[in-house]
N, C-alpha and C positions, 0 to 999 in steps of 0.2 A: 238696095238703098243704103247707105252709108249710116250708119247713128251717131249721132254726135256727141262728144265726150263731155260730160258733167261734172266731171269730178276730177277735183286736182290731187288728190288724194285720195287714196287706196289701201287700207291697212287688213289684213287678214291674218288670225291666229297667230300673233307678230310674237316670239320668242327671245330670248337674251339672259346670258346665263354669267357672272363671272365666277370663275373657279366655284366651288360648291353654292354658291346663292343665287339664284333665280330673282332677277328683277322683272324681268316682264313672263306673264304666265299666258300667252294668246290672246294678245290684243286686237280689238276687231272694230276700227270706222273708219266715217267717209268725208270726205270733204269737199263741199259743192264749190266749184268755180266762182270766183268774185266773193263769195264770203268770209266772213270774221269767225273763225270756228278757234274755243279756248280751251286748252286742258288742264284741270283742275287739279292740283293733289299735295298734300303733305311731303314735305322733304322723305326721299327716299322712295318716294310711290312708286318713278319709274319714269319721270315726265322727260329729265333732261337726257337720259338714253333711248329714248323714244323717240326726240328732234337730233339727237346725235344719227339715229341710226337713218330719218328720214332725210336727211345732208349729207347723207351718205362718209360721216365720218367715222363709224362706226359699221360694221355688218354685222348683219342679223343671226340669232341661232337660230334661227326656225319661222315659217311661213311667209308669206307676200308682203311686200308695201310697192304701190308703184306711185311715183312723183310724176305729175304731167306727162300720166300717161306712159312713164320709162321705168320696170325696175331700179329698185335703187343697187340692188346689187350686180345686177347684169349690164346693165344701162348706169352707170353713177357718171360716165365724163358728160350722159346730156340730163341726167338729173342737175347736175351741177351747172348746166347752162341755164336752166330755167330759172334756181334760185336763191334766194340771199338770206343769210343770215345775220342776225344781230343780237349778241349774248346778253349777259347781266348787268353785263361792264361795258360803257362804250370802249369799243375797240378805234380810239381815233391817235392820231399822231402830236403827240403835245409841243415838239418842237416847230412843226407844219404853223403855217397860220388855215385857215378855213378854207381859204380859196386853193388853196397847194393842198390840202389834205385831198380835194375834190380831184383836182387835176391829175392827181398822181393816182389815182381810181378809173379815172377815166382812160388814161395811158396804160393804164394795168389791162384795162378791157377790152385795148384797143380800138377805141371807139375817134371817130374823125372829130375834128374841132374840140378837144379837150377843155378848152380856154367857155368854150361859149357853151359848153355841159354843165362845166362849174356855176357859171354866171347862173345859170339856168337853175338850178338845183340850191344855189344862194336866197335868189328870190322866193321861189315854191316855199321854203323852208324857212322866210323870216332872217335871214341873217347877213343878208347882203352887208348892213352898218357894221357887224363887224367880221367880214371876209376878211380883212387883213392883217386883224390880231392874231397871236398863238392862239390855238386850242386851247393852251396852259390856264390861260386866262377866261375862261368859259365859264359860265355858273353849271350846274349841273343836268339843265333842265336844256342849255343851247349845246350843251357838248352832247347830252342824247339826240337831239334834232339832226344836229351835224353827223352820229352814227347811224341812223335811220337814213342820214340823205345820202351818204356812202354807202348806204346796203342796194340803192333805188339807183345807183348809176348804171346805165343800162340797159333800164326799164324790166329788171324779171318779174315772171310773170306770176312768181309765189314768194313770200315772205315769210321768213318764221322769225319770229320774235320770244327770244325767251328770256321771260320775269322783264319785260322792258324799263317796267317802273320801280323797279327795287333800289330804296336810297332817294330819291325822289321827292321832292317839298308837295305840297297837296297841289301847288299852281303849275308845277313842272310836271307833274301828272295829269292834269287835265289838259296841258299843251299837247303833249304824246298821246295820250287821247282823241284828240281832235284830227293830228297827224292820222291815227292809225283808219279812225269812219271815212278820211279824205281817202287813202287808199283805197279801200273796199269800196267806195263809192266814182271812182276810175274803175274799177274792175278787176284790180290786185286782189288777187287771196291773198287773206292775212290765218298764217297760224301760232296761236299765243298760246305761251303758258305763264302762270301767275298763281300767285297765292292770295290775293287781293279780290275776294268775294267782289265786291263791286266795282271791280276792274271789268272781270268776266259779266257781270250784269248791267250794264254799261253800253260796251260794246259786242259782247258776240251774236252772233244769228245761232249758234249752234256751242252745245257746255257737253264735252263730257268731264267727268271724273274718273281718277286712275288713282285706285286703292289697291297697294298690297301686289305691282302688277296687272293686276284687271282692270279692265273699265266697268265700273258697277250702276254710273247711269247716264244717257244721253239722251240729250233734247234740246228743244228751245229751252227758255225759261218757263212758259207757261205751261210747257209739257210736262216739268223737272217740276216743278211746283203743283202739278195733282198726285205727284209720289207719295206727300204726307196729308194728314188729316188736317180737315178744314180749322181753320185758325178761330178762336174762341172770341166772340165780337167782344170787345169790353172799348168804353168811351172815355179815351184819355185826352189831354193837350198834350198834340205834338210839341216835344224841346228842339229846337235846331239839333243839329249834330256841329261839334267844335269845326269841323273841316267847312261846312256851311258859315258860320260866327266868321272865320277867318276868311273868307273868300270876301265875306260884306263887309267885314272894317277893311282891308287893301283893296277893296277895290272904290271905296268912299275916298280913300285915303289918295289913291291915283287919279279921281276925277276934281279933287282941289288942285 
């Protein structure tokens, strides 16, 4: 009988070494198919050499990672088929307008009917009204959409996204937000790293943290939250938080 694979991700004793400094010391998890799994860590931790080496831009100095099932180092041309990545910075074309940034994605991947990919991935994504301006002219929140919708030409079947919302207005973040649960709830794995505590509380099904090299804890959230001691009841009046204050004046402000 055949088992069927669960996991789009495979990391075991994962090593990485540049000239005398050790970034990654054997990193070890897993990543469930269709889930939002985010990894957590302070500059330098080890996060963006970890998604380097899982996109197989990077090779590893020591133990396993397999991507959908392939080796990333034996296996990387169908690692690389399975899927997309999307950096800090949208990586889109500022001379392109929206609709030619798309089409020329879809020609890259050779995919039939280019024209009507675009159109397709216009709508999904909100921006059909302005498919035929430059990029140039984008706010920052639709020129992420627009590199999130060129990571998704395709359709691959994992995603990594790293720091997606860094630079981000609090409203262009909860866009890419909503972006990112629609994917996971088609049945994309999303893999995320971020700095942005409730970025990762938010949306992941699964948090680890990468300190120092190591992953030192992983869970859900409710798992990750019996790690410390029970919180001391004391009865205050919650204050909004500024990012709540600003969501409810613009958004009063948009219903005049």
């Amino acid at each position: 009988m055949q088992t069927v694979q669960t996991k789009a991700i495979q990391v075991k004793g994962l090593l990485k070494s540049y000239k005398q400094h050790q970034v990654l010391k054997g990193v070890d998890f897993d990543v469930e198919k269709g889930s939002i799994f985010a990894l957590l860590g302070s500059n330098g931790a080890g996060k963006t050499t970890t998604v380097k080496i899982l996109t197989t831009l990077v090779k590893p100095g020591g133990g396993t990672a397999t991507v959908n099932g392939f080796d990333v180092a034996a296996k990387s041309d169908h690692v690389r088929q399975s899927i997309s990545l999307t950096g800090q910075f949208a990586a889109v074309d500022e001379i392109l307008t929206g609709r030619e940034n798309l089409v020329m994605i879809a020609k890259l991947r050779h995919l039939k009917n280019p024209h009507q990919v675009a159109d397709h991935m216009l709508e999904r994504f909100g921006l059909t009204g302005a498919a035929d301006r430059k990029a140039s002219t984008y706010s920052g929140g639709m020129r992420r959409r627009l590199d999130i919708a060129l990571s998704l030409v395709g359709n691959p079947q994992i995603i990594f996204l790293d720091e997606p919302t860094t630079g981000l207005d609090p409203e262009s973040r909860i866009e890419v937000w909503k972006i990112v649960k629609e994917l996971a709830d088609s049945g994309t794995t999303v893999f995320l790293t971020t700095q942005y505590l409730e970025e990762a509380e938010q949306l992941a099904d699964r948090i680890a943290i990468l300190h120092e090299g190591r992953i030192i804890a992983n869970g859900t959230l409710s798992e990750l939250k019996k790690l410390f001691p029970s919180a001391k009841v004391e009865y205050v009046e919650k204050q909004p938080s500024l990012e709540e204050i600003f969501l409810a004046i613009v958004g009063k402000k948009e219903e005049r």
